[in-house]
C-alpha positions, 0 to 999 in steps of 0.5 A: 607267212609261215613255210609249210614243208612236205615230208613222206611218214610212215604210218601203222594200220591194222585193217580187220579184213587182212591177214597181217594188216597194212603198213602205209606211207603218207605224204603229210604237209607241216607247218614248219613252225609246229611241233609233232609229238614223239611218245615213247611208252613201255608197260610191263609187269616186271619192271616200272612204267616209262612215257618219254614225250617230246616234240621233234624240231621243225619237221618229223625227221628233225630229232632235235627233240624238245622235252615236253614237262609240264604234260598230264600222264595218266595210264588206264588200267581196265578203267582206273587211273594210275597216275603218272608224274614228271622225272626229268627230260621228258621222262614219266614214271607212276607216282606208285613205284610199286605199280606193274601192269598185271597179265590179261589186264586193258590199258591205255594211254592218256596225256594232256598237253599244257595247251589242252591238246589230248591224245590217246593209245588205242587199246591193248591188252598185257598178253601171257607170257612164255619161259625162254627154254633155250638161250646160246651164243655163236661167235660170227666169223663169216666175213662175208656177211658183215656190212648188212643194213640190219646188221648192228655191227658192219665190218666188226666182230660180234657174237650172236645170242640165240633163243629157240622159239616155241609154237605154244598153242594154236594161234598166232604168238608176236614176241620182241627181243631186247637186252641190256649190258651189266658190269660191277660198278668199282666207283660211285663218285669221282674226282673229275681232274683231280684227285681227293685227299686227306688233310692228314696223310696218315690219318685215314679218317681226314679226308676232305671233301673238297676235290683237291688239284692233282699234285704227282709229289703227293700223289699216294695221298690221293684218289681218283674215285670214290668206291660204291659202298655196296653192291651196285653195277652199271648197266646200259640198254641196247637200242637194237631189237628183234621181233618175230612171230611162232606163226611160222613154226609149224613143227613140234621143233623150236625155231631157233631165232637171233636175239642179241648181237654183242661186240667181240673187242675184247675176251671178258666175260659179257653179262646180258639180260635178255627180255622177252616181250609178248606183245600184240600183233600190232606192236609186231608189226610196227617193230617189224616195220621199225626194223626195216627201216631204221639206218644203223648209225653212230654207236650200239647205244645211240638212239635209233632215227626212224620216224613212225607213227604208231599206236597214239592219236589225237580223238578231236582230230583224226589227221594229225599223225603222233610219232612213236608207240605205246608198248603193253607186254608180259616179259620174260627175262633171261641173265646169260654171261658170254664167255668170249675167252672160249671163242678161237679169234682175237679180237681186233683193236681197231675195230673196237666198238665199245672199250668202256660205253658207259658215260662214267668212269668206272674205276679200279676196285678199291685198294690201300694207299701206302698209310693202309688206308682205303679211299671214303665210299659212296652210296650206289645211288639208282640212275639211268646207268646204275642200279643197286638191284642185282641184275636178273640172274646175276652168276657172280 
């Protein structure tokens, strides 16, 4: 006989007689042995479509997520069908690599489960955007605030980037603050143990292509990486977020609002890319309730563990909860270098956050061996830490 086991959720609603909605807890029983589906949505007009789906493990707080890869993903564009395939690990991009949502336009959601199961976002429309006006940097010394739940950096340093929010027009404007860490990519390959080496030590065109055993008597003969051949950076997204709301700001002034947070471990420049999501008012509040109750834990760039359930339902069965959101929203993006040399404190090496946080070496630029001979480069190749487009607003 299966074990069933009770687990308390969290689940969005908009209720059209209240101000701001409601936000309620349910206490849903589950089979132990089923499945909840996750969905993990964005669509912009500024960069491509994304639908993560999975199935958490035995329960909705178990995230051992299952990739689901054989689903039918499609997203409803004021009634037509863009059509969406499978990438890799649960991952759904647009067949067209050229599709963007456009401002003003419905979408919708629509996936279909290899067991014939169906379920669907409710409505939303892509909102206008609005320019950042203002985007500036304060280093936090304030020891005593460290160590709050909200707070991505508990007893470590950090600067704080800031934007300054405008009250656009008469009614009410939701915006999400995310951002992404970009770095210069030096190497696009690498030796992993070893080094690699050239048949004919000075003869710079034999290299081999087999990743040779480090020997150090001969080890100017050898490299380690493989330079990029172009322009490439590695680039890595925060998990962390802000949303806010102008209905609070009632005065010709802008209100200044906390956007990002970035680690203070060590003086380099630090280049963000600030997005700007508009998004509705039931997207502002599941973040807001996203927000409250996510525990920070483990490294700036883990996934954040809050179970939710959103905006996605099943239409033949109206009890069954759906983890996760679909997000429709024009963005506005911002590049902005942190400069952490003109800031008065040294960064303290025991409380690093993050030296290198991208899962690849990133090696040295290129340099001549003692024969003048540069190392074989390799092709920036777009993934999900690097990328040949150049990042907005890069300054260098």
């Amino acid at each position: 006989m299966s074990k069933t086991i009770s687990y308390r959720i969290t689940f969005l609603c908009i209720a059209a007689f209240l101000v701001w909605g409601c936000v309620e807890q349910y206490d849903v029983t589950f089979d132990r042995s089923a499945n909840v589906l996750s969905v993990e949505g964005t669509l912009t007009d500024t960069d491509s479509s994304t639908i993560k789906l999975s199935f958490s493990g035995n329960s909705p707080l178990d995230f051992q997520f299952k990739f689901i890869e054989n689903a039918t993903v499609s997203v409803l564009e004021n009634g037509r069908e863009i059509l969406y395939e499978h990438r890799k690990r649960g991952l759904y991009m647009p067949v067209s690599k050229s599709f963007r949502g456009t401002q003003g336009k419905v979408y919708q959601l629509k996936i279909k489960l290899a067991n014939g199961s169906i379920y669907e976002s409710t409505l939303d429309t892509m909102l206008k955007t609005t320019k950042i006006n203002k985007i500036y940097d304060e280093y936090d010394s304030d020891k005593a605030n460290k160590g709050s739940i909200d707070d991505p950096y508990s007893n470590k340093e950090k600067i704080r980037v800031y934007v300054d929010l405008p009250r656009t027009n008469n009614k009410k404007n939701y915006y999400l603050y995310k951002w992404t860490h970009f770095v210069s990519a030096y190497s696009c390959g690498d030796c992993e143990r070893g080094r690699y080496i050239r048949a004919i030590p000075s003869d710079c065109s034999t290299f081999g292509v087999e990743c040779a055993v480090y020997d150090p008597v001969f080890h100017p003969y050898f490299f380690r990486y493989y330079p990029c051949s172009g322009n490439c950076w590695l680039y890595l997204a925060s998990k962390y977020f802000r949303s806010y709301t102008d209905f609070y700001v009632t005065t010709p002034e802008a209100k200044r609002v906390l956007a990002a947070e970035v680690p203070f471990n060590n003086t380099s420049k630090y280049f963000i890319v600030l997005d700007q999501f508009s998004i509705s008012r039931e997207a502002y509040l599941y973040y807001q309730l996203l927000e409250q109750t996510s525990k920070n834990s483990g490294s700036l760039f883990d996934p954040l563990p809050v179970a939710l359930v959103g905006n996605m339902y099943n239409p033949r069965d109206a009890t069954e909860k759906v983890i996760g959101f679909f997000t429709v929203a024009g963005v506005t993006k911002k590049g902005y270098p942190i400069f952490k040399s003109k800031f008065p404190s040294i960064p303290n090496s025991r409380e690093l956050e993050i030296d290198n946080p991208f899962p690849t070496p990133n090696g040295p630029p290129p340099r001549r061996d003692i024969f003048g001979c540069f190392p074989p480069f390799f092709e920036c190749k777009n993934t999900d830490i690097r990328t040949n487009i150049k990042p907005y607003d890069w300054d260098e």
